[in-house]
N, C-alpha and C positions, 0 to 999 in steps of 0.2 A: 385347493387345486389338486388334480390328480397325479400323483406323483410318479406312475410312471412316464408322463411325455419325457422326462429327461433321458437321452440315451445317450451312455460314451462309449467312443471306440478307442480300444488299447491295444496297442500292440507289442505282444510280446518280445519279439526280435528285436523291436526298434532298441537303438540307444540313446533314446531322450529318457530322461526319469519316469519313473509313474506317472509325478506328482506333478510334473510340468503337461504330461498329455490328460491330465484327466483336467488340470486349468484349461487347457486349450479348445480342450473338447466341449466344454460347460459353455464356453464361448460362441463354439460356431452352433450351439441349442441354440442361443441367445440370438446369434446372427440371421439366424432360419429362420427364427421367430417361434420354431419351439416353444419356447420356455419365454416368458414376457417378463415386463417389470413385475414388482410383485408378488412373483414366485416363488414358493417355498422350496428351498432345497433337501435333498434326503438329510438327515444328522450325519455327522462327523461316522458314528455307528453302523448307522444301517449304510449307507456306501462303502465302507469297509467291509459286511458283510456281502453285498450283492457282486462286487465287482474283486472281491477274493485279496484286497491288499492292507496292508496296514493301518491302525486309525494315525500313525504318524503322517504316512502320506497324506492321505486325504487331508489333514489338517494344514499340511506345505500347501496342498493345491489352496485352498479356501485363504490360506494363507493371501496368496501370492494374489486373488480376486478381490481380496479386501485392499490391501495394497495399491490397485490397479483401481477401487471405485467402484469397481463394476459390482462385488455385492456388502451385502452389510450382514452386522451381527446383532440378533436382538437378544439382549440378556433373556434366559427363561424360553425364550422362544425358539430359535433357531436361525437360516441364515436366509436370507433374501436377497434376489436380483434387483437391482437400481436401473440400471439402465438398460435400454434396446437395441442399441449397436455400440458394443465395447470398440472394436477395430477402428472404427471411422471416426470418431469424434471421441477428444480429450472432456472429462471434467473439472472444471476450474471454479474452487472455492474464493470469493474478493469479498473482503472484509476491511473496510471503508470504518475510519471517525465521523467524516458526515461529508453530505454529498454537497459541497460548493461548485463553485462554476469553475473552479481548477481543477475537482476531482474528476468533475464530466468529461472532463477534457482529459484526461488520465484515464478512467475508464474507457472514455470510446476508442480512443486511439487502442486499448488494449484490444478489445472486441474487434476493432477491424480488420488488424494484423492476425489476427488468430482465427476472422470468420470463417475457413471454413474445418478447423482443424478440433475446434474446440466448441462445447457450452457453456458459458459462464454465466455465476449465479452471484448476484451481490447482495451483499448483507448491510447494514451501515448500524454502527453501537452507539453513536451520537456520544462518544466520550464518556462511558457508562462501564465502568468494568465488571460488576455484576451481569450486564449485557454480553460483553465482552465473552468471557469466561463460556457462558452459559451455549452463546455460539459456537463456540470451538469443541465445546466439551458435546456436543450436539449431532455435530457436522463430522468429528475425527472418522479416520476409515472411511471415510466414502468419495473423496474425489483424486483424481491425476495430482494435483498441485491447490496449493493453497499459499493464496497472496494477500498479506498480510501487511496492512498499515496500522502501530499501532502508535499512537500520538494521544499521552496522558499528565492530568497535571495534578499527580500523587507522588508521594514518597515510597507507595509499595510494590516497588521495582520488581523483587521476588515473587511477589503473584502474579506479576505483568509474564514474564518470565516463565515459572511453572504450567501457566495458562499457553502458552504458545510451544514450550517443549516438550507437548503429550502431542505435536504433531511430528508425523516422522518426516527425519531432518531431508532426505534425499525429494521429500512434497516439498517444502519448505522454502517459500520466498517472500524475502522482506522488502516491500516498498516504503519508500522514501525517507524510512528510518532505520538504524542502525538502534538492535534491541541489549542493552544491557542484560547478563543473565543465561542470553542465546547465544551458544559460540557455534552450533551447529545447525547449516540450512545448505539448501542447496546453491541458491543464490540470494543477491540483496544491489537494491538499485537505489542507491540513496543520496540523497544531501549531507553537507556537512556544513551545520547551520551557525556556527562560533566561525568555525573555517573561513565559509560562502561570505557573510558578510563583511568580516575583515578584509578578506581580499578586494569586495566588489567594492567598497568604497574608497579601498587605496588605488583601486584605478582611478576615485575621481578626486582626489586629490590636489590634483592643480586645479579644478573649480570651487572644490572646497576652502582652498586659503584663504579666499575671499573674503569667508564668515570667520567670526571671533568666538562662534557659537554654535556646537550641535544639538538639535532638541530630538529624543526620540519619544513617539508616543505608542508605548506599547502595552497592548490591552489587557487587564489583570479581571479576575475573576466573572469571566466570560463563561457563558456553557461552553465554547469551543475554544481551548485554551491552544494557546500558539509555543511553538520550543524557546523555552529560557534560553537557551545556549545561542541564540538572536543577541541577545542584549547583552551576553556575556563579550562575545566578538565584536558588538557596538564596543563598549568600556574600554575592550584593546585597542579598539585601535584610534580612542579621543585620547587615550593614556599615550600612547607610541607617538603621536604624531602633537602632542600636547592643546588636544582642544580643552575648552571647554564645556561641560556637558552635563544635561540634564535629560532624566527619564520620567516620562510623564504616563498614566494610565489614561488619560482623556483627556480633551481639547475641555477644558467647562468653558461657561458663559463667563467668568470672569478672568481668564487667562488672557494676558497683554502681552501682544507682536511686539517684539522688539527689532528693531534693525541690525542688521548683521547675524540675524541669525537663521540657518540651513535646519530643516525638519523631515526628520527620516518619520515616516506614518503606514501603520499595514493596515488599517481599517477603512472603512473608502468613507463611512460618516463621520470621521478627523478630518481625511482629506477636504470633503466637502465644506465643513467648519474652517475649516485653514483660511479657504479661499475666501469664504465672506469676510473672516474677521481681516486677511489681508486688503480686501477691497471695500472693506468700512474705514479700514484707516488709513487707505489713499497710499496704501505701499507698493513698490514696484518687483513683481517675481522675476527673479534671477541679477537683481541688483539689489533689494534693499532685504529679501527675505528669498534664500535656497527652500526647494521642494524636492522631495525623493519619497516614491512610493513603493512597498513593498509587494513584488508578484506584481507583471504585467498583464491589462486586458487590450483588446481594441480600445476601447473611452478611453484612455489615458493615451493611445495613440496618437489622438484627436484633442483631446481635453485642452485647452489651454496654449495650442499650438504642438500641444505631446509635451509631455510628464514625463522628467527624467525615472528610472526605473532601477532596482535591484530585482532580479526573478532568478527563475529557474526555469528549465524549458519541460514545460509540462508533457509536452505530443514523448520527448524524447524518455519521460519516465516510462508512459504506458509502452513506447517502441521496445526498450532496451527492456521490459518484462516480457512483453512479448517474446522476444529473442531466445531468452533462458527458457522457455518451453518449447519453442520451434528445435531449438538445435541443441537443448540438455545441455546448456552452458552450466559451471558451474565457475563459484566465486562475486566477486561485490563489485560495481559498478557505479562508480562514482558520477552521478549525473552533471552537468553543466549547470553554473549557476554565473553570472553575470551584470556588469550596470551597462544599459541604454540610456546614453544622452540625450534630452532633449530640450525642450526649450525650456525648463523650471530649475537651472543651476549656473 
């Protein structure tokens, strides 16, 4: 492209820095439509030389556009424009474990709060930290904000970690996890999943005495591995309140209902197994065998008369991300997690 469309205007007298009017000015190119995505910028050099200031400035300005999304850096090459209207619309990096019918529900809710403020672009690693990695290390410098879920079932926490603090912390938001490693972001809207649980089923408590028996069936070596720290605050709180209890990785065909006993399930193909095996052996739900499912849908609203429930309120994940980009919140946000009675305990 021809390098001179770019034109800035400086002014001398003014008392804004160089490096901030020669950002500004790059911008309303961009705004005019000047200068498009795509376009190559002068070097760090030759704008030092055409417009008579420093190559420190210039590098504050380019700075502060890489910062902002608006353009990028290519090793060897030089620097380029991303976007066509920097002023109007935010870039927003989401980087998703994999897209369930929660996370849908968490995305749009984000997109809708933000439609007309923001673009967002989702990514999904499907639980892949090679994946993982290679996205961020991909993506860094070039957008407003990057929201970041990252949900892994490894021991190598420091790479989880090193991979997400090469983004700069003031981008930085963590959804629905709190990252070991990361002490610095700008916000974080999460669960507390040892916490959530303990709590939500000490509120059900007095329908739980009932049973002499907790059975949790929580799914091990899955492509999309669920947080331990679940079945750590199950263990608390059958220990605290002296149940009985057992943790199971799957319903098989040869597991036998026993009576009296209450079954916390997060996979909806347990659930669905529960039911037959309770209804092959003529037992009665909410008297001779409790049910509690993990994360509410509508079907469980409906299912059985409604499916007593633990969740979390998904719309309020993607609202409260929303939020810390509308209004530059900063700080962590502990989302609402709670149990819905219903007719299965």
């Amino acid at each position: 492209m021809n390098q001179s469309k770019l034109l800035l205007h400086l002014n001398e007298a003014s008392s804004e820095p160089k490096y901030k009017q020669i950002a500004q000015s790059i911008i309303e190119n961009i705004e005019t439509g000047q200068v498009k995505p795509g376009y190559q910028l002068p070097s760090i050099t030759q704008l030092s030389i055409d417009y008579l200031v420093s190559r420190d400035t210039v590098e504050k300005a380019y700075k502060i556009l890489r910062n902002q999304g608006v353009i990028e850096s290519v090793k060897g090459k030089g620097f380029y424009v991303l976007i066509s209207s920097p002023k109007s619309k935010l870039r927003i990096f989401v980087l998703f474990n994999k897209l369930s019918s929660y996370k849908k529900v968490i995305y749009n809710t984000l997109a809708y709060e933000l439609r007309d403020k923001a673009n967002l672009e989702l990514f999904v690693y499907h639980c892949n930290l090679d994946l993982f990695e290679s996205y961020i290390n991909d993506k860094v410098g070039r957008y407003n904000y990057y929201v970041i879920m990252s949900h892994f079932d490894t021991p190598d926490k420091a790479r989880i970690a090193n991979a997400i603090n090469k983004i700069h912390p003031d981008k930085l938001i963590l959804l629905d996890n709190i990252v070991e490693g990361v002490d610095r972001f700008r916000g974080a809207v999460y669960q507390d999943f040892k916490a959530d649980i303990y709590e939500a089923l000490t509120e059900g408590l007095p329908q739980l005495e009932k049973y002499k028996k907790l059975t949790f069936v929580f799914p091990e070596n899955v492509p999309y591995p669920y947080p331990r720290h679940i079945v750590l605050g199950f263990k608390r709180f059958c220990a605290i309140h002296h149940f009985d209890y057992e943790v199971l990785s799957e319903l098989k065909a040869e597991h036998t209902i026993e009576k009296g006993t209450a079954y916390l399930l997060i996979e909806e193909n347990d659930l669905a197994e529960l039911i037959k095996k309770i209804r092959a052996q003529g037992l009665v739900i909410a008297k001779d065998i409790g049910i509690i499912s993990y994360n509410d849908t509508p079907l469980k609203e409906v299912l059985l008369e409604g499916i007593s429930v633990v969740t979390t309120d998904f719309q309020q994940l993607g609202a409260s991300t929303a939020k810390i980009v509308l209004h530059q919140l900063k700080g962590e946000i502990k989302n609402d997690f709670k149990l819905i009675l219903r007719n299965t305990l």
